[in-house]
N, C-alpha and C positions, 0 to 999 in steps of 0.2 A: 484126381477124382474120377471116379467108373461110373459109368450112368449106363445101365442096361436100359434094352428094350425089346419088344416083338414088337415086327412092322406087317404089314398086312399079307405077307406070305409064311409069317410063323415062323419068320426067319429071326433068330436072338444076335442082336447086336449091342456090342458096348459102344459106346463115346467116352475116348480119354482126353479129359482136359488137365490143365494145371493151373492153381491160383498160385501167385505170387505178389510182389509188392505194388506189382504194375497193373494189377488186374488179374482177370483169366483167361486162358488162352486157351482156344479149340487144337488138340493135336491130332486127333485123326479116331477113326470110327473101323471097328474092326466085325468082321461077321464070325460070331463067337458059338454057331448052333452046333458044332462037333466038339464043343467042350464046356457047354454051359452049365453043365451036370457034374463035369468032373475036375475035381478040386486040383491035380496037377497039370492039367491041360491049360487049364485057366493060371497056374503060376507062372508057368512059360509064357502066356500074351502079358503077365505081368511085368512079369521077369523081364523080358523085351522092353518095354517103354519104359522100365527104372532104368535099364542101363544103357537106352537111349537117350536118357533128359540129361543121366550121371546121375550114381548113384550119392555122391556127396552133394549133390544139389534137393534130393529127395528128404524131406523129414519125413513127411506124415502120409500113408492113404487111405481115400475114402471110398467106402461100397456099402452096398444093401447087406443088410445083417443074414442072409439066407445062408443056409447051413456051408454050401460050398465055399461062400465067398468068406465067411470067418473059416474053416479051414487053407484056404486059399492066402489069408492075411497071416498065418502060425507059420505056414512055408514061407513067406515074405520077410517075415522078423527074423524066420532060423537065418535067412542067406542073407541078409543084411541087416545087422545086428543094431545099427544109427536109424530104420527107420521105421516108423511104429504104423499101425495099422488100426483103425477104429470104424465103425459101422457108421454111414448118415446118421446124424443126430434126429434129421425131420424125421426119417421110416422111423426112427425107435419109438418117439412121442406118438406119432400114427398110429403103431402099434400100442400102442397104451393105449389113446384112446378106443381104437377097434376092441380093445378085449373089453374096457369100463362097457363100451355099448353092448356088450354079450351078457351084460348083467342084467338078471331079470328083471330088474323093478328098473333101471334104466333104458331097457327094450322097452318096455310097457307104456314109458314115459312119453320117449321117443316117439313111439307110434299114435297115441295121444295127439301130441302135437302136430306130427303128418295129417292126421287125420282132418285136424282144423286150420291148416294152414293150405291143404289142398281146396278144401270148399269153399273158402274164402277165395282163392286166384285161379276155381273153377268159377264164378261168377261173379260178371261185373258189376251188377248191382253193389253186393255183398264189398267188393273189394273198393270201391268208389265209397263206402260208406267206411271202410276200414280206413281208409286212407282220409277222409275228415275228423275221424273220432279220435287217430294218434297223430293227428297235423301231419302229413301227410310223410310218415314214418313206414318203412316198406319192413315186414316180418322174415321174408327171403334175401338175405345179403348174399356177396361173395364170400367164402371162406378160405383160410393160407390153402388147405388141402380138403381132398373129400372125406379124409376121416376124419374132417372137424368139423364138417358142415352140419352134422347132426346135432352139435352142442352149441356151434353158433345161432342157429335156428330156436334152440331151447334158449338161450341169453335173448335174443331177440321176440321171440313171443312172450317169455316173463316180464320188459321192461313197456309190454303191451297190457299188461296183465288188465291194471284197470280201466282204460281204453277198450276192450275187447268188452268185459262185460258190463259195460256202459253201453257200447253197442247194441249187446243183444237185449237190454232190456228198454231201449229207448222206441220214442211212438215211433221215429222212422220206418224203426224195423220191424216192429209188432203190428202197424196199419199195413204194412207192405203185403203183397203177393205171395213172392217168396216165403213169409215167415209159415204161412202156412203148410208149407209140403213136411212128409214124412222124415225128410233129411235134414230138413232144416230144424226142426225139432228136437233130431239126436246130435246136430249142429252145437245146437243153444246149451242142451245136458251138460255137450264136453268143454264147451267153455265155462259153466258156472261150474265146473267140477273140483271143488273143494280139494278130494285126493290128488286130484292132476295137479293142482297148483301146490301142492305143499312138497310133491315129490321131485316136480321141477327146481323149485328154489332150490333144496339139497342139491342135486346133480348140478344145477348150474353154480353153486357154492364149491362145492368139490372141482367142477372142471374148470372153473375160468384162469385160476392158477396156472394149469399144462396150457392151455391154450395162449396166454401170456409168453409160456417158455416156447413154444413150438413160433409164435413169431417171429421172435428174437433171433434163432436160430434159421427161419426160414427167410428172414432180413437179407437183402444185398445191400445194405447201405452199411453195417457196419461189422467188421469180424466178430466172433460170437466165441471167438474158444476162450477165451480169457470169462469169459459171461456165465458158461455152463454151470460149471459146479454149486457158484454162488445162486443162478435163476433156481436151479432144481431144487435143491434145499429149502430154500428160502420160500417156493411151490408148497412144500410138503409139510413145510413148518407153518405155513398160511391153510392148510387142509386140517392140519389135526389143533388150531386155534380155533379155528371156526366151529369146530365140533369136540372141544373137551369135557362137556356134557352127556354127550351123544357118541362115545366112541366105535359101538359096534356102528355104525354108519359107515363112518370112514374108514375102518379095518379093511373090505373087501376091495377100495380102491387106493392103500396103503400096498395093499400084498402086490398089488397089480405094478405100481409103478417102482419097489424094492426085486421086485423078480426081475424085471427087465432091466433098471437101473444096475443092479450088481451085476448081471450075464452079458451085459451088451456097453453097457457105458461109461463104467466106472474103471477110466483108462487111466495110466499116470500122465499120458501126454494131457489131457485134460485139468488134471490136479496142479500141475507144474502152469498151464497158462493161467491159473486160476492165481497162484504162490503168486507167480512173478508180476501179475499186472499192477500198476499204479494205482489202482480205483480202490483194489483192497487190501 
């Protein structure tokens, strides 16, 4: 497994580790900035640590899906024909999600909820009262990664849904200080906001599926290759269930996760742990 990074002199370094049955093991961390660009510069630092571990000990490797490193994986496969090469599972679901939130009416959504989730944990009034009306239920959780923190946020402000506007229309808040001011009024709008709530349910309907599979995969407690084929599917077949009424809904974040899915992940070594596992 290849774990790039830039460290705080813009210097590009990988970490090569190896999982095996024993765990994972840290091998060593190389300074990669005179070849991070160029796809056979980068087979050579590959080319090295396969034929340092052995190459009949090597199945599978993993790296960020970025243009060099899938050229970098074509030269891998040409010169060792036994071992297969596949992108991070987490970047690719990332990646999905990153493009779903470029969607307009999912931007719009998204920012909605920013909007009411900052004003609320900009004051403690506001947020001490938030936090009696959903029993003391926090709308800011931790997410697997930061392209899902946007859709965990939208699942977690919808399961506030009526808590929130119980809040704003209760005497607490309507005798209060605060309810008076200018913002707190465009406050109160975006939470009674009929369109906001109807377009969050959709997106948090559509997304909770991928965010399901991005766990799975981002799990260390248990291997996840034998899981993929069957989670993903099984994802997408739960998206266009929910929505067989409503299909143009789900069309634009169909296209989104068949684009990536076929150019990025749809590998045989992934089909083959899928055949062979016991589960299915």
């Amino acid at each position: 497994m290849a774990d790039g990074w830039t460290d705080r002199c813009r210097c590009t370094l990988i970490n090569f580790l190896i999982y095996c049955p024993k765990g994972t093991i840290f091998l060593k961390f190389v300074d990669a900035s005179h070849a991070s660009n160029i796809a056979d510069l980068l087979f050579k630092l590959f080319k090295d640590v396969v034929n340092f571990v052995g190459p009949e000990n090597v199945v599978h490797i993993v790296t960020d899906n970025a243009t060099n490193y899938v050229a970098t994986g074509r030269l891998l496969e040409a010169e060792f024909p036994k071992l297969y090469w596949s992108p991070c599972v987490a970047h690719c679901i990332n990646l999905m999600l990153q493009d779903i939130g470029k969607l307009d009416k999912v931007s719009d959504t998204v920012s909605h909820a920013s909007k009411i989730t900052k004003y609320i944990y900009n004051h403690c009034h506001l947020l001490y009262l938030m936090r009696k009306f959903t029993g003391g239920r926090e709308i800011l959780r931790p997410a697997p990664t930061r392209f899902a923190t946007n859709f965990i946020v939208l699942q977690n402000i919808l399961a506030q849904k009526d808590a929130l506007r119980a809040m704003v229309t209760s005497k607490e808040w309507t005798i209060s200080i605060y309810s008076k001011e200018v913002k707190a009024k465009t406050f109160v709008d975006q939470v009674l906001d009929f369109k906001f709530w109807n377009q969050c349910t959709d997106i948090v309907k559509l997304t909770e599926p991928l965010i399901r599979v991005l766990r799975i995969v981002d799990s260390e407690d248990k291997v996840a290759m034998d899981f993929l084929y069957q989670a993903f599917y099984k994802a997408r077949e739960e998206m266009v269930k929910k929505f067989q009424r409503r299909k143009k809904i789900v069309e634009p974040y169909l296209k989104i996760l068949d684009t990536r899915w076929d150019s990025q992940l749809k590998k045989n070594i992934h089909a083959a742990g899928y055949w062979l596992s016991p589960t299915f």
